[in-house]
C-alpha positions in Angstrom: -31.0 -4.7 -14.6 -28.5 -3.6 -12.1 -28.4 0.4 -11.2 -25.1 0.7 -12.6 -24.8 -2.0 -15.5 -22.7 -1.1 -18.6 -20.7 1.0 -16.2 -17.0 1.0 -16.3 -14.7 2.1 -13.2 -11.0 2.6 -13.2 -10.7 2.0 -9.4 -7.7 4.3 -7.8 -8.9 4.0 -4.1 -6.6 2.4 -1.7 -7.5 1.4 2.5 -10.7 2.6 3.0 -12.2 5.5 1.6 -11.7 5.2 -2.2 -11.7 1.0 -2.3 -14.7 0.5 -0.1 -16.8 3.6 -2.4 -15.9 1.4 -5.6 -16.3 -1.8 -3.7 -20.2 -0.5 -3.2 -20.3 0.4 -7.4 -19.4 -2.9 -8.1 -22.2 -4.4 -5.5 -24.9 -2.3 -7.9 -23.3 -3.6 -10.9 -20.6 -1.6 -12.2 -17.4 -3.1 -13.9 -14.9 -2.3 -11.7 -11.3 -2.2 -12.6 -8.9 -2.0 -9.6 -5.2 -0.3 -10.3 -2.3 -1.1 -8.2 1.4 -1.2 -9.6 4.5 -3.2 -7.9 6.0 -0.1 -7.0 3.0 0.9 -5.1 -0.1 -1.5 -4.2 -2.9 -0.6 -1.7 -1.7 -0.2 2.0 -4.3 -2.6 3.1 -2.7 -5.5 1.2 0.1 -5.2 4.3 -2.2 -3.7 6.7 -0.7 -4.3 10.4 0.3 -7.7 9.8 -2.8 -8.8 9.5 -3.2 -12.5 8.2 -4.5 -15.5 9.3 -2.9 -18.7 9.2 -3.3 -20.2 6.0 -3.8 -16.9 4.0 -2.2 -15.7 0.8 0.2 -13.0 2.2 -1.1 -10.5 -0.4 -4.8 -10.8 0.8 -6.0 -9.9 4.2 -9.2 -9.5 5.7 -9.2 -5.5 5.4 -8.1 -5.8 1.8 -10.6 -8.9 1.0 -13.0 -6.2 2.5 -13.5 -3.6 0.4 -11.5 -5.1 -3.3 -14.5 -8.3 -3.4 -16.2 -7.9 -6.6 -13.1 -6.1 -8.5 -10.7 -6.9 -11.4 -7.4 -6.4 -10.9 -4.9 -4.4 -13.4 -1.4 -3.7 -12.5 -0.3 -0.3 -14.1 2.5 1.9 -13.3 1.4 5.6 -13.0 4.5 6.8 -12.5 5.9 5.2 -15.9 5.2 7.5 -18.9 4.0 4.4 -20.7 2.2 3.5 -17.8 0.0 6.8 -17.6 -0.5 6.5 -21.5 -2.1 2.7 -20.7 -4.2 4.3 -18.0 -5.5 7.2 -20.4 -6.3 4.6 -23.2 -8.7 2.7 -20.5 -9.9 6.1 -19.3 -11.1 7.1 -22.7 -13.5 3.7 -22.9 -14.4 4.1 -18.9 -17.1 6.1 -17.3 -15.7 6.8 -13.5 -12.7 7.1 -11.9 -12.3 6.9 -8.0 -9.0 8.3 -5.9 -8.3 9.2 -2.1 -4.5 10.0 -2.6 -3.4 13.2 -0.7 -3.9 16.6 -2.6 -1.2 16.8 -5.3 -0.9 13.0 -6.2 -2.6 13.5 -9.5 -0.9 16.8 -10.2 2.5 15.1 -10.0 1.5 12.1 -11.6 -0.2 14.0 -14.7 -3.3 12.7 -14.0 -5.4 15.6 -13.6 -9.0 16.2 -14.3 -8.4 18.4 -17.7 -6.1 15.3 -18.7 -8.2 12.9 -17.9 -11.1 15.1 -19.9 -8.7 15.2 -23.0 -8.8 11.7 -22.9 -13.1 11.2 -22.3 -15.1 14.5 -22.0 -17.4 12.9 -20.2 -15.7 11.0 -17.6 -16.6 11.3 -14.1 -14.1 11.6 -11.1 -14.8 11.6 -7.9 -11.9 12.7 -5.5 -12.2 11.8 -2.0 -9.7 13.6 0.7 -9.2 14.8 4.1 -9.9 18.3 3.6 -11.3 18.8 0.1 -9.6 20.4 -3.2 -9.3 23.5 -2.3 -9.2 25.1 1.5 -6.1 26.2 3.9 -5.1 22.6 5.0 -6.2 21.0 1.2 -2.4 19.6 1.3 -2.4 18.8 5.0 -1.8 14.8 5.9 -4.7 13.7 8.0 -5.8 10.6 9.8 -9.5 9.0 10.9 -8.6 10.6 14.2 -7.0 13.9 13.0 -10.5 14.1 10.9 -12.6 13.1 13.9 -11.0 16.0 16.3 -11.0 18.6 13.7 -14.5 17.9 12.7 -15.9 18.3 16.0 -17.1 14.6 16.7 -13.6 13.1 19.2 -14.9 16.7 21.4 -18.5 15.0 21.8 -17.2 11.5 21.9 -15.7 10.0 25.5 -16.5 10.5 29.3 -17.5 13.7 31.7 -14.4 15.5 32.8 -12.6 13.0 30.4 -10.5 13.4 27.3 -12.1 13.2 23.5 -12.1 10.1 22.2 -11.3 8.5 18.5 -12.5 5.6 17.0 -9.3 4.1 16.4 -7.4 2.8 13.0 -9.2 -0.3 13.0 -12.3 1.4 12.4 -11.8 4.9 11.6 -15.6 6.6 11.2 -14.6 9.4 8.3 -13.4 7.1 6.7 -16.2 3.9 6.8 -18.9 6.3 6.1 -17.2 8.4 3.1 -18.1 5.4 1.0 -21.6 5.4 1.2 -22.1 9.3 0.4 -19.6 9.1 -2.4 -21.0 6.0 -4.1 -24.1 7.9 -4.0 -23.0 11.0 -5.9 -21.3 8.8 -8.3 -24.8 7.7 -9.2 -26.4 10.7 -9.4 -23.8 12.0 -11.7 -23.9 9.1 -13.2 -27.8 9.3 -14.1 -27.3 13.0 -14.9 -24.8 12.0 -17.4 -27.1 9.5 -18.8 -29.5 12.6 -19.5 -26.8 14.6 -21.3 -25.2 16.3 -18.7 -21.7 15.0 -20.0 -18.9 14.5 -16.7 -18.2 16.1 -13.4 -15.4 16.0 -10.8 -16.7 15.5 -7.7 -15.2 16.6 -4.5 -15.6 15.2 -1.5 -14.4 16.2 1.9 -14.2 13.3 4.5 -13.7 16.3 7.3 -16.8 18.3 6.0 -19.3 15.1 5.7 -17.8 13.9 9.3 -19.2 17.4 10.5 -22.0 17.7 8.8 -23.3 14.1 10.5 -22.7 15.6 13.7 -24.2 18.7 12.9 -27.2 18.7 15.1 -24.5 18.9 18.0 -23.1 22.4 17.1 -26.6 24.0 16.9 -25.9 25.3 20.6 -24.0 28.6 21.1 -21.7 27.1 23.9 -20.1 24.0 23.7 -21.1 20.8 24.2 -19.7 18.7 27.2 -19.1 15.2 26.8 -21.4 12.4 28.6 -20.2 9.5 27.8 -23.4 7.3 27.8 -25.6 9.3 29.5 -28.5 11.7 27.5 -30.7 14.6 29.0 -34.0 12.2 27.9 -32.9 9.2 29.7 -33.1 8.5 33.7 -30.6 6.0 33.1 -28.3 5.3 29.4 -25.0 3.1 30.2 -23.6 -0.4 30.2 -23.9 -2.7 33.2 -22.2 -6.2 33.6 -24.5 -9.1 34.6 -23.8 -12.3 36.8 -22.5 -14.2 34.0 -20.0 -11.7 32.7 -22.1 -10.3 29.6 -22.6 -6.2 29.1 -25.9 -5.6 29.2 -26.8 -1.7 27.2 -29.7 -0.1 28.8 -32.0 3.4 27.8 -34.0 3.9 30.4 -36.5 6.8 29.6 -37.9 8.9 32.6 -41.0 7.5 31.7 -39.6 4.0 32.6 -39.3 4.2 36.4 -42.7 2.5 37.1 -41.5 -0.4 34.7 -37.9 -0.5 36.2 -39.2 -0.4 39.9 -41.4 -3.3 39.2 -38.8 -5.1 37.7 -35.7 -4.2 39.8 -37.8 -3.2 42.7 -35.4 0.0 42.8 -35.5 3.5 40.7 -31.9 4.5 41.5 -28.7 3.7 39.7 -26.9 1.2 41.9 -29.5 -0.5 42.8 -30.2 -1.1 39.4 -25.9 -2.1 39.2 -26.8 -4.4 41.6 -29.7 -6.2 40.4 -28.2 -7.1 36.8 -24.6 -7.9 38.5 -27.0 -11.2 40.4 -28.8 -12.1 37.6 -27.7 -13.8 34.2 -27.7 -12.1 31.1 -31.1 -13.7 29.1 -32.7 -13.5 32.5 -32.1 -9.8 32.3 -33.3 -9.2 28.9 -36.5 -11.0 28.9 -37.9 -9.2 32.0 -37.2 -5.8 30.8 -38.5 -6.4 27.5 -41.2 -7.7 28.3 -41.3 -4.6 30.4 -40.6 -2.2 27.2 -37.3 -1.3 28.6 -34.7 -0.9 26.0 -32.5 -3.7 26.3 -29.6 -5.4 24.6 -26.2 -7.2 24.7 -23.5 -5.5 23.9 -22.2 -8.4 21.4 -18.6 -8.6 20.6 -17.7 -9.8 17.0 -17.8 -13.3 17.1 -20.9 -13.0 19.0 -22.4 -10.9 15.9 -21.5 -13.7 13.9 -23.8 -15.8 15.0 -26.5 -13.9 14.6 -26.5 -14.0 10.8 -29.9 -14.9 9.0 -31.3 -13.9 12.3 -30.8 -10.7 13.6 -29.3 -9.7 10.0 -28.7 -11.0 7.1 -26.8 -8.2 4.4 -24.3 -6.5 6.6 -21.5 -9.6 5.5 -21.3 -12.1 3.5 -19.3 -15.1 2.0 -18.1 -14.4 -1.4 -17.8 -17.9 -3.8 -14.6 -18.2 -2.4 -15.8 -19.1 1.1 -14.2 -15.8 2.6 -16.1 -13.4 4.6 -16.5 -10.4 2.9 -18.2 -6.9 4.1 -22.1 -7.6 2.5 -24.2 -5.6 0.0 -25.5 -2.5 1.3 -28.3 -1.9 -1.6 -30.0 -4.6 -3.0 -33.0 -5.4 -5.3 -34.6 -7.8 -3.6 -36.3 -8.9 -6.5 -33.2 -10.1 -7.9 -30.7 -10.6 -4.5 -27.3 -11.4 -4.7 -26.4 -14.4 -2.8 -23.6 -15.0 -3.5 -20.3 -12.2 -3.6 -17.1 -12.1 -6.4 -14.0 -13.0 -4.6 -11.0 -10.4 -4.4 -8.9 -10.9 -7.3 -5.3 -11.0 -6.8 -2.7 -9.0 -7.9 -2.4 -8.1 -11.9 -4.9 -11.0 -12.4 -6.5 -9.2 -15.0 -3.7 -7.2 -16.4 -3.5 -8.8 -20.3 -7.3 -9.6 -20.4 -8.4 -5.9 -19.6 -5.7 -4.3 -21.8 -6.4 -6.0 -24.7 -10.3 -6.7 -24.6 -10.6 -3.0 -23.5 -7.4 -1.0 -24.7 -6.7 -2.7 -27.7 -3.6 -3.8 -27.0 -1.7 -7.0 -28.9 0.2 -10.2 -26.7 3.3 -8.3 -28.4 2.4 -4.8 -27.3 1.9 -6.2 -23.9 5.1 -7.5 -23.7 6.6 -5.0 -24.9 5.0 -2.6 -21.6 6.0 -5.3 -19.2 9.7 -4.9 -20.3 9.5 -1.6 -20.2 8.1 -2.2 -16.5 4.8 0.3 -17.7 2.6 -3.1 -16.3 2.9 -6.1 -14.4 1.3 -9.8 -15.4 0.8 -12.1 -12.2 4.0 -13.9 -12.8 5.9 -11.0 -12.2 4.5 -11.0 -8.7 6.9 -12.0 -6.6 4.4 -12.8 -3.1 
């Protein structure tokens, strides 16, 4: 039996942070129940104009990426009726996720002590920039905002040169959020199990984004940034070889016997110089056979082909034939080999609200012309 089976999730998270966190609840067996309205749907479904040819203009690769695995309800929050469907689902769920900024909830009514009139025991796990409470609590913030005021962007980049960010396409607060917040939600979910009714659980992408880099602040001045270079190694950066490829290298202290007999040099540009007349395989195999840490700096088709050889969880294919972000925990007793697709939008809408909320075909109809929820033919692409 999966970790989290019999588990229902009223999925609020939109981009990143709250998707991908429920995303990972549905890969250890969770129901997971994503909301979106027409009057607002995740970013990500219109994220930089980012479709392929071919592609259903409502589903993306971001959005594919962290919704596979989900159902799909449209509700309206905003409507009065709307929050009333949402509270009627809430009473026969266990979790709800959200990353909107501080003060969504409040406005929409949605906060914890309504949602606890509704279940007692639910458990909601807020995700934000700067956590519930604290001087900037309300403050809009960004993957790179987060990153400077965390500490990282000042460790991050070049000697004498500026911090650097990892950029919207990545965004690091906000990819590794997910993982420590689908973890809590277990462990309060286990606690619950014991009797320990609900929680609200807070968690600050800004705090977690320092607290991974902690190790860094432990010195009383500050730290100046090296680009690729380390204290430990004689030589840590990225050279190009004769055939164009960008070969990483750590090259301990310890290694210059080994890098002399291989390069027959010890100092950086010789070293420049040797990989930039040799090919990139020919590199490799003679300074791992040497024990020098060696590897190609693969780009992200290049990854690709790895698959089932260097790796094999990271991504995968869901039954749909897209490529989908893979399954982080697995029992390998029992391994998933295949993923659900991302449903489209409101495809779920009349099966959820009346195998879960009760509802009639006539009370349904009666929400959608009141505009409280939207059916899939009220999408419009």
């Amino acid at each position: 039996m999966k970790t989290l089976a019999h588990c229902r999730v009223l999925d609020l998270g939109i981009i990143t942070a709250g998707a991908a966190t429920s995303a990972i609840l549905a890969d250890l067996g969770a129901e997971v129940i994503k909301i979106e309205s027409l009057s607002y749907k995740d970013p990500f479904r219109r994220w930089r104009g980012q479709i392929f040819p071919g592609e259903h203009p409502d589903m993306p690769p971001f959005f594919r990426m962290t919704n596979r695995g989900k159902k799909n309800v449209a509700i309206d929050l905003k409507s009065e009726h709307g929050r009333q469907v949402f509270l009627t689902l809430l009473a026969k769920s266990d979790i709800v996720v959200e990353n909107f900024s501080r003060g969504v909830l409040d406005r929409l009514g949605l906060t914890y002590e309504v949602m606890r009139k509704a279940n007692p025991e639910i458990i909601l796990a807020s995700i934000s920039s700067q956590g519930e409470s604290g001087p900037d609590e309300r403050y809009v913030s960004f993957g790179s905002t987060l990153e400077a005021m965390a500490g990282l962007s000042a460790l991050t980049g070049y000697r004498d040169g500026s911090p650097e960010i990892s950029g919207v396409d990545y965004n690091y607060p906000d990819q590794v959020v997910a993982v420590f917040v689908a973890s809590m939600i277990t462990t309060a979910w286990y606690a619950r199990q014991q009797g320990k009714g609900g929680a609200h659980l807070d968690l600050s992408q800004r705090e977690l984004t320092s607290f991974l880099a902690g190790e860094a602040f432990l010195k009383k001045t500050a730290l100046a940034r090296i680009g690729n270079a380390q204290d430990h190694c004689l030589y840590q950066d990225c050279y190009l070889s004769k055939d164009k490829c960008w070969i990483a290298l750590s090259i301990l202290k310890t290694d210059q016997p080994a890098l002399s007999l291989v390069t027959g040099t010890q100092d950086e540009a010789g070293l420049q110089n040797w990989i930039a007349t040799h090919e990139a395989d020919y590199i490799l195999s003679h300074f791992k056979s040497a024990g020098i840490a060696a590897q190609k700096a693969l780009g992200g088709n290049a990854v690709l082909q790895e698959q089932n050889a260097a790796w094999s969880r990271a991504l995968g294919r869901a039954r749909d034939g897209d490529l989908v972000k893979g399954v982080l925990f697995e029992d390998v007793s029992r391994p998933i080999n295949t993923l659900s697709p991302t449903a489209h939008f409101a495809t779920d809408t009349k099966e959820i609200l009346m195998q879960i909320g009760g509802y009639t075909e006539e009370e349904i109809d009666a929400l959608v012309e009141l505009g409280a929820i939207s059916l899939p033919d009220d999408h419009k692409g």
